[in-house]
N, C-alpha and C positions, 0 to 999 in steps of 0.2 A: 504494500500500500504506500502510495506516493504522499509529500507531503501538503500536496492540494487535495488528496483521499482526505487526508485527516483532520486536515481543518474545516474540510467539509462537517465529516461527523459531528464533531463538537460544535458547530454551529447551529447545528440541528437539535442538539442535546441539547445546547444554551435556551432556544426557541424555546422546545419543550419543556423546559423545566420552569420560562417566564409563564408559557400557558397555563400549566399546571396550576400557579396562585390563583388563576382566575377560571380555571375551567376541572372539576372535580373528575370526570371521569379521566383526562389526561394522567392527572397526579396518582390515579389509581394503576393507570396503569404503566407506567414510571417506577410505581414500589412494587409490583409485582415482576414486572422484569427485571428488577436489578438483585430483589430478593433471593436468597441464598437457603440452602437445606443441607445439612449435616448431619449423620446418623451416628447413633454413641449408645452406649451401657451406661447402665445405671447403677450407679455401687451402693448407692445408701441414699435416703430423704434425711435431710438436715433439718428441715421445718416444712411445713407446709406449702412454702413456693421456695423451697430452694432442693437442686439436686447435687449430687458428687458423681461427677463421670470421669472416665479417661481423659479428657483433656480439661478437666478442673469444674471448679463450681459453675451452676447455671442456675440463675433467676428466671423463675415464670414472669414472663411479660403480663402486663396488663390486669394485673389481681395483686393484692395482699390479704395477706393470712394473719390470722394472729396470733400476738407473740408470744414466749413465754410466761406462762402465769395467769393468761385471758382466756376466757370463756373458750372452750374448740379448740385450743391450741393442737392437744394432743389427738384430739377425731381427727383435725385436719393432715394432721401429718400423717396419720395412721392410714387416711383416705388416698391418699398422696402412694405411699408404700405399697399401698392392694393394688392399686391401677400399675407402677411401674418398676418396683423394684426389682432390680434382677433382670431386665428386660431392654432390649434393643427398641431406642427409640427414634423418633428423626426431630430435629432440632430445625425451627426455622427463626432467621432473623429476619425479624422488621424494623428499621431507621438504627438507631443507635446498639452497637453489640457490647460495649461495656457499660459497668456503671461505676459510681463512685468508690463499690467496694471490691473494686475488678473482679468482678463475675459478669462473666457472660451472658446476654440477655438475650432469650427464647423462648417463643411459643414450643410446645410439645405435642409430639403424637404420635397415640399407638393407634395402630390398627385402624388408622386415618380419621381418628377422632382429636379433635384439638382438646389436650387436656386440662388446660388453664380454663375454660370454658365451664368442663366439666364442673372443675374445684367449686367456679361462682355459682352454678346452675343446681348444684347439692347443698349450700350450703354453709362450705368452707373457707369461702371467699370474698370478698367485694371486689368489685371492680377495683382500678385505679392505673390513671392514665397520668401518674407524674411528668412523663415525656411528650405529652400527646396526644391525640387520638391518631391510630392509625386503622389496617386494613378489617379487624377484627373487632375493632370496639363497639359496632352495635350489634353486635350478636353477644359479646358483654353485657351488656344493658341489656339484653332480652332476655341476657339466663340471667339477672338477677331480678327480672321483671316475673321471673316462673318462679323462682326460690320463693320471693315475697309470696308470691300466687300460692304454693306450695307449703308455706311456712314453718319451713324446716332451719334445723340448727342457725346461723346468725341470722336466718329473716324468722324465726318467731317473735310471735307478737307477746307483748307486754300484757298484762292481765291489771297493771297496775289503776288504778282510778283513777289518775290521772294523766293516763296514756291519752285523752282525745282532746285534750284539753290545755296541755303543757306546749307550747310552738313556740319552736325554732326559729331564733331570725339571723340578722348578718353575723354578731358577735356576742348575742344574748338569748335565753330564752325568757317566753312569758308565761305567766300562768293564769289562762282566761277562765280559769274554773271557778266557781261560785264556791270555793274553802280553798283551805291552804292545804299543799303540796309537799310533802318530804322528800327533797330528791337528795337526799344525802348518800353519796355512793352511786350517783346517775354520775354516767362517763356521757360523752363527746368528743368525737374523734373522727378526722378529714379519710382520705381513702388508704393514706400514708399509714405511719405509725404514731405518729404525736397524741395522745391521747389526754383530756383535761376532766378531773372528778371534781364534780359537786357536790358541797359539805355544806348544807344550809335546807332549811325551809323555804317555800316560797305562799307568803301571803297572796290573797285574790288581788288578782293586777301587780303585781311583783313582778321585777324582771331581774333574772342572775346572769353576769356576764361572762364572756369565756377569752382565754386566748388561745387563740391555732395560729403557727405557724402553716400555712396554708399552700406556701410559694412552691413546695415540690409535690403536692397530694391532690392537685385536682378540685374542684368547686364542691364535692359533694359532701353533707354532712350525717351522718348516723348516732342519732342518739339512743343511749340505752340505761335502762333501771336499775337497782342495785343488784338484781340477779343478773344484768347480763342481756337481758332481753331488750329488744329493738322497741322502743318507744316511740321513733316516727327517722323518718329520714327524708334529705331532700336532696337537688341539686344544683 
């Protein structure tokens, strides 16, 4: 290839990639061709979206689990284990393949199931688009729109009396319930891991404030009780 071939290319790639900002089906398919697939064993589950393979640790894209000491920690991981331990999987990356904790970021799948998918769609997961949305996020957001449906492990519902009634706003919640509310031991927490507990009462018209660091967890917020259960969530 000459080098009038090749500046040709990249000119074309330049074009397409300005399209892309303005035209959504280009951009789609832009990360589907440049997207890469890699097949690997699976030595051990670390937690819930992390794996140990031959060529080093792997973050599930697009979910977080949670963490040691929280509610499902240990189903998730345990969930994680039955689907792929011991087993040849294929690794696909989409946009970015490290992260801050140099692990390598991928989607996973056996038996042509996307497994991160699964994690949210049971249960074990939330979404969580620190990077993004990419190729796979709303089918994200549809399995955790069936978990809710389904109301299993992190999307059970709150039984609490004050579940219909306590609402979420930008940095506080309110309590529009005609009594007062004990959320003491109600967590809040973005898609990330930053997690903030309430140690207070809230009188009728009461509002408790919260701080999230938010800048790498995405818009979405999940509040839950002091057992743990989803008391309302937004995004």
């Amino acid at each position: 290839m000459n080098k009038k071939q090749i500046d040709k290319l990249i000119l074309l790639f330049f074009i397409l990639a300005v399209l892309s900002l303005f035209y959504p089906p280009i951009d789609n398919f832009l990360e589907q061709t440049f997207s890469a697939t890699q097949t690997v064993f699976v030595e051990r589950a670390i937690d819930g979206d992390t794996i140990e393979t031959e060529i080093g640790n792997i973050r599930l894209l697009g979910i977080n689990t949670p963490e040691r000491g929280e509610i499902y920690y240990n189903e998730a991981k345990a969930f994680l284990e039955s689907r792929i331990f011991n087993k040849t999987v294929e690794l696909e990356f989409v946009g970015e393949r490290i992260d801050k904790y140099n692990r390598t970021l991928a989607y996973v799948f056996l038996d042509d199931k996307n497994v991160n998918i699964e994690m949210v769609e049971k249960g074990y997961a939330n979404y969580y688009f620190y990077d993004g949305r990419d190729k796979y996020s709303n089918k994200l957001e549809d399995a955790w729109n069936k978990c809710i449906d389904d109301e299993i492990n992190l999307c059970e519902p709150s039984s609490n009396i004050c579940k219909s009634c306590v609402i979420i706003n930008t940095d506080y919640l309110t309590n529009n319930c005609g009594f007062t509310c004990d959320i003491k031991n109600w967590t809040i927490k973005g898609e990330g891991r930053e997690i903030f507990t309430f140690n207070q009462t809230l009188a009728q018209g009461q509002q408790a404030s919260f701080e999230l660091d938010l800048a790498d967890s995405g818009g979405s917020l999940f509040l839950r009780d002091n057992e743990g259960k989803l008391v309302e969530w937004r995004k």
